[in-house]
C-alpha positions in Angstrom: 0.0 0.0 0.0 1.7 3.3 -1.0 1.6 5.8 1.1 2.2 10.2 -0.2 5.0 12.0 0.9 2.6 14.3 2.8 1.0 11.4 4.7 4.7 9.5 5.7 5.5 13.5 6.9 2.0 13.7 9.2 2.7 10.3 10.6 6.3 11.1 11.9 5.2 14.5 13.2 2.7 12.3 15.0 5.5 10.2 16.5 7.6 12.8 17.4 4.6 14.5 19.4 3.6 11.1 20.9 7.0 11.5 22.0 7.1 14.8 23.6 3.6 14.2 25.2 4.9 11.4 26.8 8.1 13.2 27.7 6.2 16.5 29.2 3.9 14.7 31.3 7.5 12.5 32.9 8.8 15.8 33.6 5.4 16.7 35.4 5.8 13.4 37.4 3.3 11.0 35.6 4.1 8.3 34.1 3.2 8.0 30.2 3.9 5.3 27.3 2.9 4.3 24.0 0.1 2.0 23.8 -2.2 -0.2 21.6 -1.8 -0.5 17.3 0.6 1.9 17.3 2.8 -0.3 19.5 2.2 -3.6 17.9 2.5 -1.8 14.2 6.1 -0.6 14.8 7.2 -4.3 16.0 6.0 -5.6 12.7 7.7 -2.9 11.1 4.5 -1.0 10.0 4.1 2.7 10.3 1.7 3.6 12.5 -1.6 5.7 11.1 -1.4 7.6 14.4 0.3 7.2 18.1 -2.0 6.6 21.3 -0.1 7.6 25.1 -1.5 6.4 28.5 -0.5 7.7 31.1 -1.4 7.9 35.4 -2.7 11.1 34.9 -5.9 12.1 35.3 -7.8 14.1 32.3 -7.5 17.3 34.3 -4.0 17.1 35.6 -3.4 16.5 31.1 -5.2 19.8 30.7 -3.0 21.3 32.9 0.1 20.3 31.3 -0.9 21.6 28.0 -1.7 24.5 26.9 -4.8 23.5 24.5 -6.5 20.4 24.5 -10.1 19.0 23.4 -11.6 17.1 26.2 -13.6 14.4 23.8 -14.0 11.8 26.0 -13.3 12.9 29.1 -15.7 10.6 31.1 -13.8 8.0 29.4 -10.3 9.6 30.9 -9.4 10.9 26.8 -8.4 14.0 26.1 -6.7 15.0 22.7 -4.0 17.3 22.5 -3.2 19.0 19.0 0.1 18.5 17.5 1.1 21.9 18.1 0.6 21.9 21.8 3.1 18.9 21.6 5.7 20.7 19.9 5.1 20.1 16.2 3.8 23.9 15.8 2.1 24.0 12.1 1.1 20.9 11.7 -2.5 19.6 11.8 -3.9 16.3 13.8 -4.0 15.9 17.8 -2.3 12.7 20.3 -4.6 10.6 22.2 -4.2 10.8 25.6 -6.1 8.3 28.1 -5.5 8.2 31.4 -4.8 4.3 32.8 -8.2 2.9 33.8 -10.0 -0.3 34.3 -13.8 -0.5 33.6 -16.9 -1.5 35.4 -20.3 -3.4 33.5 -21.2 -2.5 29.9 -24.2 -2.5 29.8 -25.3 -1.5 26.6 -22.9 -3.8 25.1 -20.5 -1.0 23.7 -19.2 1.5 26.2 -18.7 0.6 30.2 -21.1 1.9 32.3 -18.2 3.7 34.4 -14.3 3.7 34.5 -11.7 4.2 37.7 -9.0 5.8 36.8 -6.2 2.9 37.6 -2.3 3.5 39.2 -0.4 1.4 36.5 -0.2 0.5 32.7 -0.7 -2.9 33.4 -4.4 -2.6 34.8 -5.2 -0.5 32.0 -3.7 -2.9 29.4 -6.1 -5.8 31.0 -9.2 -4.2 30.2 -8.6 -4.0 26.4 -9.3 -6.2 23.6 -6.7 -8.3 21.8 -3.1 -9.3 23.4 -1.5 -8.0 19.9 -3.3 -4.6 20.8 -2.2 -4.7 25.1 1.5 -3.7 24.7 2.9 -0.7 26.0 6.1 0.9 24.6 8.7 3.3 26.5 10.3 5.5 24.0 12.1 7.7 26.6 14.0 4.2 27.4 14.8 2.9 23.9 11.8 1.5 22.7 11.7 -0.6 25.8 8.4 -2.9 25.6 6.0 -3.8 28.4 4.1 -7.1 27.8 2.1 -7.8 30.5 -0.7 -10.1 28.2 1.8 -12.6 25.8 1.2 -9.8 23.0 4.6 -10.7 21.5 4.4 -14.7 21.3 1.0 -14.0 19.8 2.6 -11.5 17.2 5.2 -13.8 16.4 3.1 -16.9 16.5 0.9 -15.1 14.1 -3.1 -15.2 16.3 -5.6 -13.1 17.4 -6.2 -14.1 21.4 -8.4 -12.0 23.4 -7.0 -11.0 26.9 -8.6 -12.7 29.3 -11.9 -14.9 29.0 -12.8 -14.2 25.3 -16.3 -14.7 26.5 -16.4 -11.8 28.1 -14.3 -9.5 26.1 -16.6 -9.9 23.5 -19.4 -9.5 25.8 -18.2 -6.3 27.1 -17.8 -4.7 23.6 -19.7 -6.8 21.0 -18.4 -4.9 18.1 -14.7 -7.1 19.2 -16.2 -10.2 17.2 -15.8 -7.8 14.0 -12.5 -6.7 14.9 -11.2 -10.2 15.6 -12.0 -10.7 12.0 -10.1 -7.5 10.7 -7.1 -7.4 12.7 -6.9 -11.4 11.5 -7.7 -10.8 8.0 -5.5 -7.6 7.5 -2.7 -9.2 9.2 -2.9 -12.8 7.7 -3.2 -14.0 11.3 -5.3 -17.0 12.8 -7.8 -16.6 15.2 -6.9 -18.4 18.5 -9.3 -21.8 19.0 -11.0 -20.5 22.3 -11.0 -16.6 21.0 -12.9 -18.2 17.8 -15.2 -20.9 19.8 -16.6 -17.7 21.8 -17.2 -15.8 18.2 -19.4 -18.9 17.2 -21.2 -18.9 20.5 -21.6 -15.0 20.9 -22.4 -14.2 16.7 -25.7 -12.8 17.3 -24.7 -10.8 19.8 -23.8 -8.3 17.0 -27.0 -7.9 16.5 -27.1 -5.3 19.1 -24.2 -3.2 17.6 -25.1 -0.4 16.1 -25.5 -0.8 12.1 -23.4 2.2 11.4 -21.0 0.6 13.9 -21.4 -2.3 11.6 -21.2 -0.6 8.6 -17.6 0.7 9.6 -16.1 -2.3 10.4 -17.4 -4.6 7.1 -16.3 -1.5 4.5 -13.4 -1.4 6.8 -12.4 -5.3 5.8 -13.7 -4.8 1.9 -10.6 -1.9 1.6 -7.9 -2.8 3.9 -6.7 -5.5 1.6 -7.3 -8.6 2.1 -11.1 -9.0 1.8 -11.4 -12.6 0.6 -9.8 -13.8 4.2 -11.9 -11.4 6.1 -15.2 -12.6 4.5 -14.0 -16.3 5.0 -13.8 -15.4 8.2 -16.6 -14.1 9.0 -18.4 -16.9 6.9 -16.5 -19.2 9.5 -17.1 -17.4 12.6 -21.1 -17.2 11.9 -21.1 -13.7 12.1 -21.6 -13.4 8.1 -25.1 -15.2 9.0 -25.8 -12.6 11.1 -24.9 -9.5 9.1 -24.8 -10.3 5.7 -27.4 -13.3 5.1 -27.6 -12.3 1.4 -24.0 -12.7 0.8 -24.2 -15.8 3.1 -27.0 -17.2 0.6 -24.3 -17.3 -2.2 -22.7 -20.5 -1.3 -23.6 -23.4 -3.2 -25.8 -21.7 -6.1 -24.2 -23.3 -8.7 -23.2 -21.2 -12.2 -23.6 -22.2 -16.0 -19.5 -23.7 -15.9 -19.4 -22.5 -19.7 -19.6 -19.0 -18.4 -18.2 -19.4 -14.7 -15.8 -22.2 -14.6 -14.6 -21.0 -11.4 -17.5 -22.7 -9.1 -20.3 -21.4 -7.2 -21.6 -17.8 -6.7 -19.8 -17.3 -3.3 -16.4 -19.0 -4.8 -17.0 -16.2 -7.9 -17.5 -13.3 -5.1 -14.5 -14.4 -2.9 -12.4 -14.3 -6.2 -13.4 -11.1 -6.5 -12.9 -10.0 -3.1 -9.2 -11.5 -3.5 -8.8 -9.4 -6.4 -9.5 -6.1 -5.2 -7.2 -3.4 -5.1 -5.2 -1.9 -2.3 -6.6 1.4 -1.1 -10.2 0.3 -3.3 -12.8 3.4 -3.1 -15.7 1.6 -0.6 -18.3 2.1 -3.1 -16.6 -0.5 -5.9 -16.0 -2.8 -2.5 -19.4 -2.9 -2.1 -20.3 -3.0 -5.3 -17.7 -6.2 -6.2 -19.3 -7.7 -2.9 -23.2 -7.2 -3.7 -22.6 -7.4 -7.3 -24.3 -11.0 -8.0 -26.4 -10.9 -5.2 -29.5 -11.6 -6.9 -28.6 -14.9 -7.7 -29.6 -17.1 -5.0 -33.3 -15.8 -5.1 -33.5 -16.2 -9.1 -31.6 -19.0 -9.7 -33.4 -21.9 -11.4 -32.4 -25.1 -14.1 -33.7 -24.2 -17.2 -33.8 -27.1 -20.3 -30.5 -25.5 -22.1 -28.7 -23.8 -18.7 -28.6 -22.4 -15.0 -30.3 -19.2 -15.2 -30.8 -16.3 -13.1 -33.7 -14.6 -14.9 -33.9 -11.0 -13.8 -31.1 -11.1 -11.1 -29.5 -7.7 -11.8 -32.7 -6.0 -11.2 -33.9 -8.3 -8.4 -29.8 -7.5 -7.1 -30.2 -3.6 -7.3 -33.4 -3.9 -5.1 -31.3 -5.7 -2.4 -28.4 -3.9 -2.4 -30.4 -0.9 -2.1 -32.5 -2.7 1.4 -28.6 -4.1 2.3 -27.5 -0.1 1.9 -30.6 1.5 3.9 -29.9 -1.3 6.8 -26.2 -0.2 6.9 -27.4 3.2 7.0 -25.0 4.4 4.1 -25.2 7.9 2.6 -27.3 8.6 -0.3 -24.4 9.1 -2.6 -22.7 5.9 -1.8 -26.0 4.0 -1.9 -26.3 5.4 -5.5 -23.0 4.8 -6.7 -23.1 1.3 -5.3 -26.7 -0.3 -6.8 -25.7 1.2 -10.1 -22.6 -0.9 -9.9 -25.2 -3.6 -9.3 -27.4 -2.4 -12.0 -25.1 -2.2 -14.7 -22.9 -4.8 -14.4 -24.2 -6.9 -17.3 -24.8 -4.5 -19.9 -21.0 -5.0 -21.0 -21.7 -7.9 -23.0 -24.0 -5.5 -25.1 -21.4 -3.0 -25.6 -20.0 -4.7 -29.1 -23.9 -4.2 -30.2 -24.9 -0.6 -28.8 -25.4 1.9 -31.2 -23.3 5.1 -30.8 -25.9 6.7 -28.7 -26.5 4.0 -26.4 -22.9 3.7 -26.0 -22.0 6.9 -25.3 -25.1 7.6 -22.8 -23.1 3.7 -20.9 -19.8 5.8 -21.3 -21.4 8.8 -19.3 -22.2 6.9 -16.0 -20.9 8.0 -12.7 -17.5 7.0 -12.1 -17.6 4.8 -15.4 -14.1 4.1 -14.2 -15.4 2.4 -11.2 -18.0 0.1 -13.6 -15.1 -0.6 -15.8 -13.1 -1.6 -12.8 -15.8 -3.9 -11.6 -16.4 -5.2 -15.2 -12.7 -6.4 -15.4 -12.7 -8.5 -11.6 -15.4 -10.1 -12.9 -14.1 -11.0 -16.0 -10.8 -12.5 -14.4 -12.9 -14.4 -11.3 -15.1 -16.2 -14.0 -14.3 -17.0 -18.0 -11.5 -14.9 -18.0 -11.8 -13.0 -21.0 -10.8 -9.4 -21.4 -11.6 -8.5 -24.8 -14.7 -6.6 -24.0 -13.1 -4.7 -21.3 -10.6 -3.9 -23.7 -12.9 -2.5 -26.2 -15.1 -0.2 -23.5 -11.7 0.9 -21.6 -10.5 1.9 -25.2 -13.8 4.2 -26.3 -13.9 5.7 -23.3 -10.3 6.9 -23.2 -10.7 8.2 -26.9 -13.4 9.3 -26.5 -13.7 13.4 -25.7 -15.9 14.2 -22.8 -17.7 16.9 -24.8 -18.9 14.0 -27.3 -19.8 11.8 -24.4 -22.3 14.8 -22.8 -22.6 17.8 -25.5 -24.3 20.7 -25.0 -27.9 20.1 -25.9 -28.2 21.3 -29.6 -32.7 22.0 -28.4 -34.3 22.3 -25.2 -37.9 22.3 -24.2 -37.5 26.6 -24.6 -36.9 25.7 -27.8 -39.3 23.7 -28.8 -42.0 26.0 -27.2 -40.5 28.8 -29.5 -40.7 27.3 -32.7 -45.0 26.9 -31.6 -45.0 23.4 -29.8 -47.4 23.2 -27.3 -45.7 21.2 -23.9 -46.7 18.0 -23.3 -45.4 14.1 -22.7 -44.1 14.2 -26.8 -41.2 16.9 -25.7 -39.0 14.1 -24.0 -39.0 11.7 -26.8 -38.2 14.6 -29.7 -35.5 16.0 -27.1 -34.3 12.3 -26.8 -34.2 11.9 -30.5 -32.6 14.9 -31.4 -30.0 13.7 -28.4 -29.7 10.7 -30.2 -28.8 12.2 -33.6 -26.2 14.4 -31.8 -24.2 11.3 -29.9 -24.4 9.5 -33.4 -22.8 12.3 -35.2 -26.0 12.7 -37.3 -27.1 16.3 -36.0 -24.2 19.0 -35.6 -26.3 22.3 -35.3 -29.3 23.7 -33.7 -30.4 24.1 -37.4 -29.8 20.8 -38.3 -31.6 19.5 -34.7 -34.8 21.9 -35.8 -35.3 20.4 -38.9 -35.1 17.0 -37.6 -38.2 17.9 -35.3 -40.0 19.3 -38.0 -39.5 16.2 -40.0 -40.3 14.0 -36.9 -43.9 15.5 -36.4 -44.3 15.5 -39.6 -44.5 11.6 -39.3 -45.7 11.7 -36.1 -48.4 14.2 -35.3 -48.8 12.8 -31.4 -45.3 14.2 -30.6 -46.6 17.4 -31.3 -48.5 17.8 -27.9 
């Protein structure tokens, strides 16, 4: 995954005030350390997306240290402190700072009911999640590591262990039996036996998560990079039964093998999911994933083939209901059921008329439909002659011959003594059509065309 030159710059000025945080609040008589993914990302030899301090002191006592701070989650014991504050004047972004805690019931599944503020890093590192994720770094004392949990066998053995009883881990913070699934997909990891017999036992427990929470944590596993291993994971874990039955429903619905040697529905989407690119915009993840969705509900054995009559429309029905029940935006619920919608009209593209083909051209992010077009090409037959042939038009083709200027509008028409009525959008759309063909070059040309069009046919007058 390539990261800019501006990011790489953001993320060591966000070391370097981790750093003097840490160091500031020592000289004030705390104690302070690194803590959590940006810990266990710098012993794999990652760079950390941003740098988490915990320290004995208590959100006030931070406040006082620092000039300016932003106390988010105070009742939590977080308070962010900007860069600048830290030393890094001019540059944007803020340190978490949470003071060493241990927390009481969570009741709502999600968030403790109350924390006490605890005297040591290692009762704060026994309240958190994963054992990867409970090590504590000194960087005042050369990188010095604290590993109270067995973080670092699990990071070398390559699992995902909760710390402590899994059972309740998970049952503290039922979102956990996503991130299992993340952290062990992104970083090619196992899950441990008894941290994965608990996901099986607690999977609709993450029914009480928040779909937005949800949402988050499933885009987050389509574009981290390795989506096929997160979605076999969750398949594994039962937790794709409980959040994405529709996806679940693809296994075993068998595919005409002339078309989609590869096997099954599910064995297509995984390929697919395998296949996606690093840093891929949400939208096409989605789209890629809910693609052939409305498969399993049309699929039947016809005397010549498998078919699945009327899937893509049946499809962009249920990725829209999949979309509203993940609570996605508007624009990202549009973008991603036309990726449903118009993933088979490719195989029409050698037969569109110029028209046709340019209206296909003008989509939305084409890009993102040609993109799709070409994974599922490769996860089926394999065949990239059409993809070819559309990626070609649409890089030679000019954008002002894909959408022109309208040659007429309705004004028009009203000028030249056309009454208004239902006729207008079909002579507009046929005087569009002549235009995309090449037929119609002038608002002269376009008029005449009308004329000679009512002429013919009288009901398009009104």
């Amino acid at each position: 995954m390539q990261t800019s030159g501006e990011e790489f710059a953001g993320r060591l000025a966000g070391k370097a005030a981790a750093v003097g945080v840490i160091r500031r609040l020592r000289e004030h008589g705390h104690q302070a350390y690194l803590v959590g993914g940006c810990v266990r990302d710098l012993l794999l030899g990652r760079e950390p997306t941003d740098y988490d301090v915990a320290t004995d002191a208590t959100p006030p006592q931070v406040m006082r240290v620092f000039p300016r701070t932003y106390a988010v989650g105070a009742q939590f014991g977080v308070v962010l402190v900007p860069l600048a504050s830290a030393g890094e004047e001019g540059t944007a972004g803020t340190v978490e700072v949470a003071t060493f805690r241990s927390d009481g019931q969570y009741s709502d599944g999600r968030h403790p009911d109350q924390v006490s503020y605890a005297n040591s890093a290692e009762q704060d590192v026994l309240r958190r999640d994963f054992t990867i994720n409970g090590l504590v770094m000194d960087p005042l004392d050369g990188d010095r590591v604290l590993d109270f949990v067995g973080g670092r066998a699990d990071l070398e053995a390559g699992l995902i262990r909760t710390i402590g009883d899994p059972l309740r881990r998970f049952m503290e913070d039922k979102l956990r039996l996503l991130r299992a699934v993340r952290f062990a997909a992104r970083f090619g990891y196992a899950i441990e036996p008894e941290t994965m017999k608990a996901m099986r036992e607690l999977a609709p427990e993450i029914r009480a998560v928040s779909r937005e929470r949800v949402r988050d944590e499933l885009t987050k596993m389509l574009t981290e990079g390795r989506a096929r291993r997160a979605f076999e994971l969750l398949d594994e874990s039962g937790l794709l039964h409980q959040v994405l039955p529709q996806v679940e429903q693809m296994k075993g619905v068998e595919q005409p093998p002339q078309f989609h040697p590869e096997g099954d529905v599910w064995v297509h989407t995984l390929m697919i999911l395998e296949a996606l690119p690093d840093r891929v915009e949400r939208t096409l993840a989605w789209g890629a994933l809910l693609h052939d969705v409305g498969k399993p509900p049309t699929f039947r054995v016809a005397p010549d083939r498998i078919r699945f009559d009327r899937h893509v429309e049946v499809g962009e029905a249920m990725a829209r209901e999949i979309c509203g029940q993940l609570r996605m935006s508007n624009d990202d619920t549009t973008q991603i059921t036309a990726l449903v919608a118009q993933h088979m009209r490719f195989k029409d593209v050698p037969r569109m008329k110029l028209s046709t083909l340019k209206r296909f051209l003008r989509l939305p992010d084409f890009a993102a439909h040609l993109a799709l077009h070409r994974l599922d090409c490769l996860a089926s037959h394999g065949d990239l002659s059409i993809y070819e042939m559309t990626r070609e038009k649409f890089e030679a083709t000019p954008a002002e011959q894909i959408r022109p200027v309208p040659l007429l509008t309705g004004a028009d028409l009203i000028a030249a003594g056309m009454r208004p009525g239902p006729g207008f959008r079909e002579l507009l759309a046929a005087v569009e059509d002549g235009q995309l063909e090449g037929q119609l070059e002038t608002r002269e040309q376009a008029l005449e065309f009308v004329v000679l069009l009512t002429l013919n046919h009288p009901e398009l007058k009104s």
